[in-house]
C-alpha positions, 0 to 999 in steps of 0.5 A: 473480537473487534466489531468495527474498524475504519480504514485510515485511507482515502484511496477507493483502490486500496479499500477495495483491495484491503475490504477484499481480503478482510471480507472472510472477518465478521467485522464491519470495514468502513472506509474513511471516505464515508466521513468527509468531514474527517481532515486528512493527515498530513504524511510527513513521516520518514519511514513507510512505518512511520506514516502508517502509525501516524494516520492510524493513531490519528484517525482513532483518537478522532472517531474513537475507534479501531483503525486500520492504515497502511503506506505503501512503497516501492524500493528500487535498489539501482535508485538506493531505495527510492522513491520509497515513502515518496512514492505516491508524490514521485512526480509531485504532488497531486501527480498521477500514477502515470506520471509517476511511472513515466518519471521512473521509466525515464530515471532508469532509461538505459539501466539493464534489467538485471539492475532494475531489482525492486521491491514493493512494501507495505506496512499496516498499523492496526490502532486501538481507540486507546492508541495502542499500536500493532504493526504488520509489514508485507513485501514482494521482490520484482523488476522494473520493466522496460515500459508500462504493460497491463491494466489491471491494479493501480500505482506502480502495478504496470511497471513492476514485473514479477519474473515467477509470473512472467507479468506485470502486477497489471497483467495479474488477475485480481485474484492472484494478485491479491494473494500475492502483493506487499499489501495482501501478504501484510494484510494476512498477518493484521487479520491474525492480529485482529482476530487476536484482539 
């Protein structure tokens, strides 16, 4: 069994949700944020799996250990998939997420709810120190609202309405949310992984 693995990630959100849901594991979860010294990776890739891979191998082969990295994104069918890999930077680099979330609303003024369909998904690359890869992938289906609604969560989590809910992911608990998001169901398949390592 693994002792240690870094998370490949310095967005304190994502390690306290990905530290949450791993916390049952005996291993110790050090986010990357504790080494600054640590260059970060350039996301460049064309595909969520792409990038996920890259910031993994790259982070094992400089602390020669375990890691973990994810990238996220949100589909949106009327938008043929975007903004996709470029979620984080939607509205630009260094933007905000609720820049990014006013540019969404405004690119879908005027579309009908039944043609805001969306999907959140995740894809998480599990590195060894010897760069062997195992991917694990996570999604969720919902809509895009017709404005920002909650406070909860982070990113996109105002605008994505999951109907079996009635709320928005920033209306959700943290609880229910963590047990039902793109980045909770892809984290339950790499914690079987990581169990099996």
């Amino acid at each position: 069994m693994i002792e240690e693995i870094i998370l490949a990630t310095g967005n304190k959100h994502k390690v306290e949700e990905i530290k949450e849901i791993l916390k049952d594991l005996s291993i110790k979860v050090t986010p990357m944020i504790s080494f600054p010294q640590y260059p970060s990776t350039e996301e460049d890739g064309k595909t969520l799996e792409e990038n996920a891979i890259k910031k993994a191998s790259e982070a094992s082969k400089f602390f020669g250990k375990w890691t973990l990295a994810d990238d996220s994104g949100l589909e949106v069918d009327y938008l043929d998939g975007a903004p996709g890999v470029y979620s984080a930077r939607y509205a630009g680099e260094k933007c905000l997420y609720e820049d990014n979330n006013n540019k969404l609303l405004k690119v879908l003024d005027g579309v009908p709810l039944e043609k805001r369909t969306a999907k959140f998904r995740t894809v998480i690359a599990i590195s060894s120190p010897d760069g062997k890869i195992n991917l694990a992938e996570g999604k969720i289906f919902g809509i895009i609202a017709l404005q920002s609604v909650g406070s909860n969560g982070f990113g996109y989590d105002p605008v994505f309405y999951v109907p079996e809910y009635d709320k928005t992911f920033a209306e959700l608990s943290t609880d229910i949310k963590n047990s039902i998001s793109h980045r909770a169901i892809a984290l339950q398949k790499a914690k079987e992984i990581i169990k099996s390592l």
